[in-house]
C-alpha positions as CSV (number, residue, x, y, z in Angstrom):
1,X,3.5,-11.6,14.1
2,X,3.8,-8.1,13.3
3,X,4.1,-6.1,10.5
4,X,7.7,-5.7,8.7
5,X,8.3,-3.7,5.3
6,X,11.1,-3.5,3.0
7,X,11.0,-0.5,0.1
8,X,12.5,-1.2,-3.3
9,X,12.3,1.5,-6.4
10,X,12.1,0.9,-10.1
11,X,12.5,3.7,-12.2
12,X,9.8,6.7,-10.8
13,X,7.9,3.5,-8.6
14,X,8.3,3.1,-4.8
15,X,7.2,-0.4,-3.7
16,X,6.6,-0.5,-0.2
17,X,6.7,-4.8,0.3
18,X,4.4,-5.6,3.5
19,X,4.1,-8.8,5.4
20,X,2.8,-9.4,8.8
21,X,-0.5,-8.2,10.4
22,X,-2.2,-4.8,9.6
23,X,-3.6,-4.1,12.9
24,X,-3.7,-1.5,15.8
25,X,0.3,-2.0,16.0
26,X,0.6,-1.1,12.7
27,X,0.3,2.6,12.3
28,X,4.5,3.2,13.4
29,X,5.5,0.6,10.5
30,X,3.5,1.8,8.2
31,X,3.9,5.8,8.5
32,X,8.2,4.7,8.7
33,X,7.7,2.6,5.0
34,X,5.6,5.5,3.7
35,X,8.3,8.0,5.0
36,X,11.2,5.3,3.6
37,X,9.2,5.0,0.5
38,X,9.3,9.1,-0.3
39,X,13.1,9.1,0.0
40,X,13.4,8.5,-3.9
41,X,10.7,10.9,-4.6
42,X,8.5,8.4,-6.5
43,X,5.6,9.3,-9.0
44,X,3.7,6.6,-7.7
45,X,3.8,4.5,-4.4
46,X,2.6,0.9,-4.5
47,X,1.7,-1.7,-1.5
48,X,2.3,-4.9,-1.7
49,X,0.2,-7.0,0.6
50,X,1.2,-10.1,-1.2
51,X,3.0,-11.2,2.3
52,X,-0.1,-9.4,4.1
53,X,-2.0,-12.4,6.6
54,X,-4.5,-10.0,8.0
55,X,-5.9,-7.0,7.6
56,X,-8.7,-5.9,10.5
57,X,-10.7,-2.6,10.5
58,X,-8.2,-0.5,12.4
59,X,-6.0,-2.0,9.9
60,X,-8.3,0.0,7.1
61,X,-8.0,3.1,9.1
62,X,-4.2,3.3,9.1
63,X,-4.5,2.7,5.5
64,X,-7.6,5.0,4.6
65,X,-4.8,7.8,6.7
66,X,-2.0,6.8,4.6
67,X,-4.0,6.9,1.3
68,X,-5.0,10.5,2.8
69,X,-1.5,11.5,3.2
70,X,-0.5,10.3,-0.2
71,X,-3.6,12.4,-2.0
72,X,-2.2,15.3,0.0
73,X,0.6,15.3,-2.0
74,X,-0.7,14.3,-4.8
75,X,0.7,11.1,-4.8
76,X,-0.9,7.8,-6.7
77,X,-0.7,5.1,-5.0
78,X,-2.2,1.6,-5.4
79,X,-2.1,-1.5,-4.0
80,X,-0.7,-5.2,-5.1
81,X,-1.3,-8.5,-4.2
82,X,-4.7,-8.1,-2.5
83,X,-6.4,-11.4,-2.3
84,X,-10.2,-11.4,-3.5
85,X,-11.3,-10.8,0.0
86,X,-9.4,-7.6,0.6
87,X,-10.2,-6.6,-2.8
88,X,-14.2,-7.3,-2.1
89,X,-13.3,-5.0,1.5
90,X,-11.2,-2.3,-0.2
91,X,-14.2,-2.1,-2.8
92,X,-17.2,-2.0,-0.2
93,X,-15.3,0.1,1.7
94,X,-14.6,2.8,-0.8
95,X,-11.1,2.3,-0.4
96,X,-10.7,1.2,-4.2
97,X,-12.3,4.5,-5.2
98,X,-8.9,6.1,-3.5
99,X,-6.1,3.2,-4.8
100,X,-5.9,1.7,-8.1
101,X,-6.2,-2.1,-7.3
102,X,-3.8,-4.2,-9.7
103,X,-3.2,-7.5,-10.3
104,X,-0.1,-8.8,-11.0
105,X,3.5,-6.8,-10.4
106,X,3.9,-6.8,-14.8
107,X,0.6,-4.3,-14.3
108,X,2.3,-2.3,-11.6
109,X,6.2,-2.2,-13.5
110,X,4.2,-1.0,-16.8
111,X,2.4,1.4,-15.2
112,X,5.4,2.7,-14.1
113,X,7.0,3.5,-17.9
């Protein structure tokens, strides 16, 4: 299985919805939901990875250069639906000191107000 994406907005939020593998084949899917996901011009982008199976290490690097892209521009973004073993990775790996980890979508639609 690869990796799919939908985007949906709410108010200043762009929530880019993954599911599939984050692997090698990722980095085309993931730079096109990024690119979908600044066509409303959000305040904040959030990922999804509720529908996420795996995530390997060339996985992280597609996200570490997404999360690079998105601090470019001065963009937050954080990331939804982690399980506590890619919470424990994004957190060893520095990631979490780049994305806000949140829980539950209520956290992410609040932050958004």
């Amino acid at each position: 299985m690869s990796l799919a994406y939908s985007v949906d907005t709410r108010g200043s939020l762009a929530i880019i919805r993954l599911s599939g593998l984050i692997d090698r084949d990722a980095g085309t899917i993931l730079e096109q939901a990024y690119t979908a996901a600044l066509d409303s011009a959000p305040e904040t982008v959030e990922l999804d990875f509720t529908d996420v199976e795996y995530i390997n290490s060339t996985g992280i690097a597609l996200i570490v250069s997404l999360l690079a892209r998105a601090r470019a521009q001065r963009l937050p973004t954080r990331a939804l639906g982690l399980t506590a073993h890619y919470q424990h990775i994004f957190q060893i790996t520095r990631l979490s000191d780049f994305i806000e980890i949140v829980q539950t979508a209520d956290t992410g639609q609040e932050a958004a107000r």
